[in-house]
MMTF fields as JSON, N, C-alpha, C and O atoms, coordinates in Angstrom:
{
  "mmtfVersion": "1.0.0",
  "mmtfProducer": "UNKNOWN",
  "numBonds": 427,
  "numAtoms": 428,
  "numGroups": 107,
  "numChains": 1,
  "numModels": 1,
  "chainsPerModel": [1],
  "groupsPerChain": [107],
  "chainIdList": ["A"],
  "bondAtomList": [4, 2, 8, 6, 12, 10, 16, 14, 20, 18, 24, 22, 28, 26, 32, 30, 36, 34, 40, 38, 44, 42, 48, 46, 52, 50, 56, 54, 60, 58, 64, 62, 68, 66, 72, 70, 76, 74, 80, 78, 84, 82, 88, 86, 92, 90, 96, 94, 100, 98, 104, 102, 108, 106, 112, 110, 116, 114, 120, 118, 124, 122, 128, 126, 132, 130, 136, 134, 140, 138, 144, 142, 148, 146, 152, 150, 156, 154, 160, 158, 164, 162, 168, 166, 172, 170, 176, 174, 180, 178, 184, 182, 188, 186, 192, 190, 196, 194, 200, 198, 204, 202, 208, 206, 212, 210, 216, 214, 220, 218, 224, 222, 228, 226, 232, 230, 236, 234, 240, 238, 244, 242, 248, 246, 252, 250, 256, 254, 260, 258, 264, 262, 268, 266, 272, 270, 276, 274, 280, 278, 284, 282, 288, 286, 292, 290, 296, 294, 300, 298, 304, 302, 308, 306, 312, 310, 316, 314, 320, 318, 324, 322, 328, 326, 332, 330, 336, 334, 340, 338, 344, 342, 348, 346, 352, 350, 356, 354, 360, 358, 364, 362, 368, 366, 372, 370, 376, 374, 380, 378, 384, 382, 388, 386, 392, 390, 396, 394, 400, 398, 404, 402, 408, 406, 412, 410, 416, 414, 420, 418, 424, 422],
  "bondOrderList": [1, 1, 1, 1, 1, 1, 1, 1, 1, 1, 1, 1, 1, 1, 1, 1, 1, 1, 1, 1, 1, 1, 1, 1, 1, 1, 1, 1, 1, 1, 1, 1, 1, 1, 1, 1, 1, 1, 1, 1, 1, 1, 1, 1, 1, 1, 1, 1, 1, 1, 1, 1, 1, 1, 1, 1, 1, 1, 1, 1, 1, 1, 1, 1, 1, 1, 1, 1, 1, 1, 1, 1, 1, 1, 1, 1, 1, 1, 1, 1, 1, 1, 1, 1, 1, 1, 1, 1, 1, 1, 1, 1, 1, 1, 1, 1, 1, 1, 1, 1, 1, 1, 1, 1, 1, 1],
  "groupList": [{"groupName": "UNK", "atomNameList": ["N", "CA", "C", "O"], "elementList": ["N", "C", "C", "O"], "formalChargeList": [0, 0, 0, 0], "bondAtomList": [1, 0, 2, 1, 3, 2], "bondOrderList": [1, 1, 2], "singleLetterCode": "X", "chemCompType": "L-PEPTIDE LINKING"}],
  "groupTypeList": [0, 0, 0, 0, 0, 0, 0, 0, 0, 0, 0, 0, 0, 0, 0, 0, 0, 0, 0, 0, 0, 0, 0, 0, 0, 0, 0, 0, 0, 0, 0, 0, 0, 0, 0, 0, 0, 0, 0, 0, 0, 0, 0, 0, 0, 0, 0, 0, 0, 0, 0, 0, 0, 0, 0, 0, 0, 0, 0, 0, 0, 0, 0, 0, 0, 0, 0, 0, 0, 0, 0, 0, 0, 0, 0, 0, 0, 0, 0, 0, 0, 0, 0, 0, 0, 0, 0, 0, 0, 0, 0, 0, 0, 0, 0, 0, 0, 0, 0, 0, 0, 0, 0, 0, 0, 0, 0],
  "groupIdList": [1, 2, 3, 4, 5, 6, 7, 8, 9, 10, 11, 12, 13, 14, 15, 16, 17, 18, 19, 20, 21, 22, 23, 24, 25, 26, 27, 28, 29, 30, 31, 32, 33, 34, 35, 36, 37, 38, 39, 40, 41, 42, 43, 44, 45, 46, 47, 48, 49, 50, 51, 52, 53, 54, 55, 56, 57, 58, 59, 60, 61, 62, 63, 64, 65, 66, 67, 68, 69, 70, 71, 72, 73, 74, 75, 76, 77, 78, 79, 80, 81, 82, 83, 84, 85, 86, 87, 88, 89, 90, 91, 92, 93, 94, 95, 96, 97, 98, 99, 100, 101, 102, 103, 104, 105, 106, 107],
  "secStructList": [7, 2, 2, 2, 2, 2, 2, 2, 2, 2, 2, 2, 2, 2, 2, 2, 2, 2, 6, 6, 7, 7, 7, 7, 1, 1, 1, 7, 7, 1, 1, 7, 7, 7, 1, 6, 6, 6, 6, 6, 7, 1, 7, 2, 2, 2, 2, 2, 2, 2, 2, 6, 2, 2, 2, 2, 2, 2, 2, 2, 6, 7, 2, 2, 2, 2, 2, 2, 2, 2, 2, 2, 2, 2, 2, 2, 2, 2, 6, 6, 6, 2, 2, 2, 2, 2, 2, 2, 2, 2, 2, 2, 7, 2, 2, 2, 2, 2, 2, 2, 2, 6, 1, 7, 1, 7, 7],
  "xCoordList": [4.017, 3.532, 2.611, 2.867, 1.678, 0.55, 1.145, 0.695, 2.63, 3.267, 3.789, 3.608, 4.464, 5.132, 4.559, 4.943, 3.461, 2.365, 2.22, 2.379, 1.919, 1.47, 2.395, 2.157, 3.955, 4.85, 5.252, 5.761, 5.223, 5.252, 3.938, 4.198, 2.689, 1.425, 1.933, 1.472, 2.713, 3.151, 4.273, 4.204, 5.132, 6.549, 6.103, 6.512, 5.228, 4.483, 3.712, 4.015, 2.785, 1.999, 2.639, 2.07, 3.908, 4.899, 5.416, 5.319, 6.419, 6.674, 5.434, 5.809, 4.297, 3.408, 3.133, 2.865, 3.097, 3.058, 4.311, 4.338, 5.37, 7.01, 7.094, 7.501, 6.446, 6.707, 5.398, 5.253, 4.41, 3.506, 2.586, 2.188, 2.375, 1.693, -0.13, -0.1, -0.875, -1.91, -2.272, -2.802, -2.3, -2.375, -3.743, -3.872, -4.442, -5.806, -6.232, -6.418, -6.555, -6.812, -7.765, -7.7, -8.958, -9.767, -9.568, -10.495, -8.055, -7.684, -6.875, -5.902, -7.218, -5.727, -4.51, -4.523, -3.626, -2.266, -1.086, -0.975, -0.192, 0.594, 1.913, 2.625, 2.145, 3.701, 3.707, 2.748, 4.793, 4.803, 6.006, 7.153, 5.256, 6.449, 7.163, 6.481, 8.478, 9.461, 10.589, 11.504, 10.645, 11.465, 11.335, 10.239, 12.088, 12.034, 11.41, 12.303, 10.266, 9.811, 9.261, 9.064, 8.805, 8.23, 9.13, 8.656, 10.344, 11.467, 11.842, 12.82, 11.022, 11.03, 9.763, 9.768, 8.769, 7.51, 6.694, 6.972, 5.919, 4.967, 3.768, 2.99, 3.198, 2.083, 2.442, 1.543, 3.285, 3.343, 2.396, 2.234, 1.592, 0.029, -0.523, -0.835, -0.704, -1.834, -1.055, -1.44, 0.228, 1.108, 0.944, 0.437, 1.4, 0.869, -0.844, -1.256, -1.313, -2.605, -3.095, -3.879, -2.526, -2.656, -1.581, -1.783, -0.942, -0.096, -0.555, -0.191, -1.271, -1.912, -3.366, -4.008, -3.439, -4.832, -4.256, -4.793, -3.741, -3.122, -2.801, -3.675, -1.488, -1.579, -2.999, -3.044, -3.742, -5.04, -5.964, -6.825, -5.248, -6.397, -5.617, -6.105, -4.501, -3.112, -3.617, -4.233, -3.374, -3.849, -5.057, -4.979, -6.29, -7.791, -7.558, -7.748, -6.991, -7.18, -8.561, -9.683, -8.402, -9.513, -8.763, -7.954, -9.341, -8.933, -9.72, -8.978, -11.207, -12.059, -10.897, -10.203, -10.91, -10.566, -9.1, -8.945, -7.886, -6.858, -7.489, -6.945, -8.374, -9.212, -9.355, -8.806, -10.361, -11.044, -9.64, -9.954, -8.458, -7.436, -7.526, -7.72, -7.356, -6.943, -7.551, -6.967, -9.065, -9.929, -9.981, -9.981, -10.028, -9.605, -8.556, -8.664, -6.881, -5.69, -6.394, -6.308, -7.06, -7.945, -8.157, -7.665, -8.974, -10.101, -9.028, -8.656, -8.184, -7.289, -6.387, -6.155, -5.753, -4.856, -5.784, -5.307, -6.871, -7.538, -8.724, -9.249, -8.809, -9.878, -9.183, -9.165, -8.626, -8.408, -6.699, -6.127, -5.828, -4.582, -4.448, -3.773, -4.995, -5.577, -6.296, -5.89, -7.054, -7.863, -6.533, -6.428, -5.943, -5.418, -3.605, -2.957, -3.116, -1.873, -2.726, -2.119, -4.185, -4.592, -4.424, -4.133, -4.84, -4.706, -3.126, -2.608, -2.654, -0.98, -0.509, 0.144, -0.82, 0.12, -0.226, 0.663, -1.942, -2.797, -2.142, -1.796, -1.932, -1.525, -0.028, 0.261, 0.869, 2.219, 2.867, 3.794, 2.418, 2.584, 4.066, 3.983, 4.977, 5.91, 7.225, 8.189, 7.478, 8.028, 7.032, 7.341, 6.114, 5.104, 5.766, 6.408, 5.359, 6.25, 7.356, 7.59, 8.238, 9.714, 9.417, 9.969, 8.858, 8.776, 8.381, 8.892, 7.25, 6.294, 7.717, 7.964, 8.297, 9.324, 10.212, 10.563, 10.633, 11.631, 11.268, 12.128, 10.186, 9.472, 8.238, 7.092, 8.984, 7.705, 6.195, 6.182, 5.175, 3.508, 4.119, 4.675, 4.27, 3.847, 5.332, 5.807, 6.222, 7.651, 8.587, 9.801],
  "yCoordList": [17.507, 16.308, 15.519, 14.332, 16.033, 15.909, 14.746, 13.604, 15.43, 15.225, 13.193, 12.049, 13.86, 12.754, 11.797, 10.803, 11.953, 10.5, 9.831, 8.622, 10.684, 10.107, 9.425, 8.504, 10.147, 9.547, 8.207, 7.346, 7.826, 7.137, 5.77, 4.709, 6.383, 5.355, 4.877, 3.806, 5.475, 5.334, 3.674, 2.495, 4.476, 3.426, 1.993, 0.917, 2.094, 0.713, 0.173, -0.873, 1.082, 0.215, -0.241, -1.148, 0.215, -0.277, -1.469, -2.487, -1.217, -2.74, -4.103, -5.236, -3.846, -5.15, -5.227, -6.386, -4.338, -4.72, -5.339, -6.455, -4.592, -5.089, -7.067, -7.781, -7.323, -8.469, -9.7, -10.843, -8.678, -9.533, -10.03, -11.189, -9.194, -9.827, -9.082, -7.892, -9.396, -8.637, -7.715, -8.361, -6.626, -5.776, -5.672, -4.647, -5.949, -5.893, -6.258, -7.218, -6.478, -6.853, -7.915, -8.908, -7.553, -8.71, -9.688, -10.262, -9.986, -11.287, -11.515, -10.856, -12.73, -13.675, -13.427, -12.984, -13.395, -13.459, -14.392, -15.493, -14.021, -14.896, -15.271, -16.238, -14.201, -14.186, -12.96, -12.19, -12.814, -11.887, -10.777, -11.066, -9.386, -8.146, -8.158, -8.255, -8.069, -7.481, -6.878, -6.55, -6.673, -6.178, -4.384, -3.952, -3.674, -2.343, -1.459, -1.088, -1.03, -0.269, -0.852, -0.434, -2.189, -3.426, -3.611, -3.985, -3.474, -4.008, -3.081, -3.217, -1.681, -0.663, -0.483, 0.085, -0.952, -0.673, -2.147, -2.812, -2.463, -3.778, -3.12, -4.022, -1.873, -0.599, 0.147, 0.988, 0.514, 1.65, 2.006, 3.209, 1.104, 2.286, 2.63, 3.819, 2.077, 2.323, 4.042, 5.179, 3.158, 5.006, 6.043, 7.14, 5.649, 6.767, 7.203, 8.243, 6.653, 6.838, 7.946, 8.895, 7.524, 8.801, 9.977, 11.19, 9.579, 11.119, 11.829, 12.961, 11.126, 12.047, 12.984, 13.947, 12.235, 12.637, 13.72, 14.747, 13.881, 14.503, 15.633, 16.489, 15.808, 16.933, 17.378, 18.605, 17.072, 17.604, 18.324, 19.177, 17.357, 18.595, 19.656, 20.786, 19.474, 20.525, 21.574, 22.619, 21.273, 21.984, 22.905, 24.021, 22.286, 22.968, 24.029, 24.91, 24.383, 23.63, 23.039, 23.296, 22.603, 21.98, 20.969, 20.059, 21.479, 20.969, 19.691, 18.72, 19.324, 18.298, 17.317, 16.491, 17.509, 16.46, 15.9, 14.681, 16.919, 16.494, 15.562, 14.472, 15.86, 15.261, 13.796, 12.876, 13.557, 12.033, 11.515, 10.338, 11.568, 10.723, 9.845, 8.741, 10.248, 9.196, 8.425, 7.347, 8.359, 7.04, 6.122, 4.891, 7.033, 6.07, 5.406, 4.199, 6.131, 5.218, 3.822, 2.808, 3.782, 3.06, 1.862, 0.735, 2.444, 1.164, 0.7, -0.41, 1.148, 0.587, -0.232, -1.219, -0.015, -0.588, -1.763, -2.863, -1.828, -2.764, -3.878, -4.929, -3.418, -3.964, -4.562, -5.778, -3.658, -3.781, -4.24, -4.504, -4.399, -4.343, -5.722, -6.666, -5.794, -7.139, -8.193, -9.347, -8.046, -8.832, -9.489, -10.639, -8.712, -9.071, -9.883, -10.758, -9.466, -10.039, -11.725, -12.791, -11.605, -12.55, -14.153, -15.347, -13.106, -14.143, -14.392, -15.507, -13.561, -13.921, -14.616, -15.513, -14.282, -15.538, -17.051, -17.89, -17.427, -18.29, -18.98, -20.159, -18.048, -18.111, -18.931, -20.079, -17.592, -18.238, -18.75, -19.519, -18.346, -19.422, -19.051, -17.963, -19.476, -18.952, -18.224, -18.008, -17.802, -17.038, -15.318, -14.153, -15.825, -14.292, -13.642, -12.603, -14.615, -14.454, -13.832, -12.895, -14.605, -13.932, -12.434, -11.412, -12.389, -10.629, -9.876, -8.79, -10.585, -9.55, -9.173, -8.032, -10.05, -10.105, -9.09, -8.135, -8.979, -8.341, -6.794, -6.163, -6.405, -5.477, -4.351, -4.544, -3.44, -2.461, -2.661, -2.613, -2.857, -2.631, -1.186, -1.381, 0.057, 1.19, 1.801, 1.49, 2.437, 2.732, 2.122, 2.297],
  "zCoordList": [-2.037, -1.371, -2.306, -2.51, -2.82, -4.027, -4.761, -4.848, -5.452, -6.855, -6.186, -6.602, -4.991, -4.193, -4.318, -4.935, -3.704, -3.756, -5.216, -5.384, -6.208, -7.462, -8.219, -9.0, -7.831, -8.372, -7.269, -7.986, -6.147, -5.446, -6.283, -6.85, -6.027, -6.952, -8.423, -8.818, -9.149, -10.264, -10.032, -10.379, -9.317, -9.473, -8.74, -9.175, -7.589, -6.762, -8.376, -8.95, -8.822, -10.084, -11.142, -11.75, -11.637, -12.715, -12.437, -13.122, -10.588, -10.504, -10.34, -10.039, -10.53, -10.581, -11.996, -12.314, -13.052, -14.288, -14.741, -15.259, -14.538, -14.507, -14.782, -15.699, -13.387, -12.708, -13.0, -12.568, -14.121, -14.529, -13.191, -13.074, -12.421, -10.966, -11.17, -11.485, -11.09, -10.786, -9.903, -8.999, -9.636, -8.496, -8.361, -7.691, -8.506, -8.623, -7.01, -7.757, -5.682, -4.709, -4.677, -3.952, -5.791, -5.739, -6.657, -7.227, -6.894, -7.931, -7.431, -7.063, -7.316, -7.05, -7.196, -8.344, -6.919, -6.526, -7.034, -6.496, -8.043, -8.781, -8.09, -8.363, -7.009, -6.204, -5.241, -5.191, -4.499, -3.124, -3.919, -4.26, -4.066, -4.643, -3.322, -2.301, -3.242, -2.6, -3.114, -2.359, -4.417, -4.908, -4.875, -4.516, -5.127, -5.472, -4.344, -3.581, -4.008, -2.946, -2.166, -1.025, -2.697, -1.727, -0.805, 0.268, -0.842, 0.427, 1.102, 1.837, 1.003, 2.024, 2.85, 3.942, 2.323, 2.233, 1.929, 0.931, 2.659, 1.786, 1.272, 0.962, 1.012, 1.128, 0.361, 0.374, -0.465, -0.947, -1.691, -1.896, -2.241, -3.046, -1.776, -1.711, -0.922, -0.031, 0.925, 1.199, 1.105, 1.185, 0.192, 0.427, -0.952, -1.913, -1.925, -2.438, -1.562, -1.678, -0.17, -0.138, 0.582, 2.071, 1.487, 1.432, 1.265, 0.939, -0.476, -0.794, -1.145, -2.232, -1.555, -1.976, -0.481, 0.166, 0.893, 0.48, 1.439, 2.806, 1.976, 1.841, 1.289, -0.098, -0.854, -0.762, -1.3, -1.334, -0.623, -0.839, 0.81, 2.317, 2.313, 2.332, 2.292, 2.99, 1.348, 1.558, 0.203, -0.844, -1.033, -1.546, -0.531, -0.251, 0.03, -0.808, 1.479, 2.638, 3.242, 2.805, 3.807, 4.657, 5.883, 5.698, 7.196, 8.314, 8.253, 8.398, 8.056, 7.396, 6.797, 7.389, 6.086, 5.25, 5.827, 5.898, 6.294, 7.335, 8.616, 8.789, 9.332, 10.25, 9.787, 10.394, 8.329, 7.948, 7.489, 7.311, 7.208, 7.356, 7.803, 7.296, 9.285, 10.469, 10.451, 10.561, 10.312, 10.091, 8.981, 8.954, 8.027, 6.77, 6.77, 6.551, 7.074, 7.643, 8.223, 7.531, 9.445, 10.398, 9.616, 9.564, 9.087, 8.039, 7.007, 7.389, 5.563, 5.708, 6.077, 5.38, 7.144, 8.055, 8.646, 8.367, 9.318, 10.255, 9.242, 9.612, 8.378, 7.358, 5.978, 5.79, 5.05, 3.391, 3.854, 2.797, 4.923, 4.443, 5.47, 5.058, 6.582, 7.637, 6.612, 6.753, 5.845, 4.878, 3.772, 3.346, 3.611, 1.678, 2.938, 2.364, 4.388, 4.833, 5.127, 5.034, 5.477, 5.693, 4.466, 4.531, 3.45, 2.084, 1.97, 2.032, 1.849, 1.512, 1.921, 1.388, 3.681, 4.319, 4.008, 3.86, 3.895, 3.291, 2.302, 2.377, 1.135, 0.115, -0.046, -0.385, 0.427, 0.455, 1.327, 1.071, 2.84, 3.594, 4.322, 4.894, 4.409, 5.333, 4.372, 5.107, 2.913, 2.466, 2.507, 2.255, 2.841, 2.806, 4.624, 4.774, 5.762, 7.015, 7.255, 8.018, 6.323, 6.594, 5.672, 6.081, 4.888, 3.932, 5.137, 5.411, 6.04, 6.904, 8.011, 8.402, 8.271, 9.808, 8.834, 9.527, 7.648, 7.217, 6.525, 5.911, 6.676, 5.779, 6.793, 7.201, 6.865, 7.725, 6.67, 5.44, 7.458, 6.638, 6.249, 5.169, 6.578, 5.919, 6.001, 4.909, 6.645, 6.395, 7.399, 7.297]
}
């Protein structure tokens, strides 16, 4: 699961270098990824990023750390991923729309 995630964080961070886009969250925005895992996923770091976590508790173990998931998912999802669909759509306006209508946030 561990490996999954990282290689998952890997292939999401290649296609924004790939495509010359900044992935950076707190920079501006050159264009909308939908190509490659983006058109399964509009999240996949932020997926890779819970499933590298989740493999780490499950790894420990620690029931703790399986537990603070769900909230972090939370904040994530309701804060950092609500914030950055906010700019996009801003941004791009109704080709960002049709990605959202055509594209699960997480799978």
């Amino acid at each position: 699961m561990l490996l999954g995630g990282v290689v998952l964080l890997v292939m999401s961070m290649r296609q924004f270098t790939r495509a010359d886009i900044d992935m950076r969250p707190w920079m501006p925005t050159a264009g909308i990824m939908d190509k490659g895992l983006y058109s399964w996923t509009r999240n996949p770091m932020y997926l890779s990023f819970a499933i590298i976590y989740l493999g780490i508790a499950l790894l420990i173990p620690s029931e703790w750390a399986v537990l603070t998931l769900i909230p972090a998912l939370l904040v994530i999802r309701y804060y950092v991923i609500a914030k950055e669909e906010r700019y996009l759509e801003a941004t791009f306006g109704e080709p960002y729309v049709r990605y959202k209508a055509r594209v699960r946030r997480w799978l």
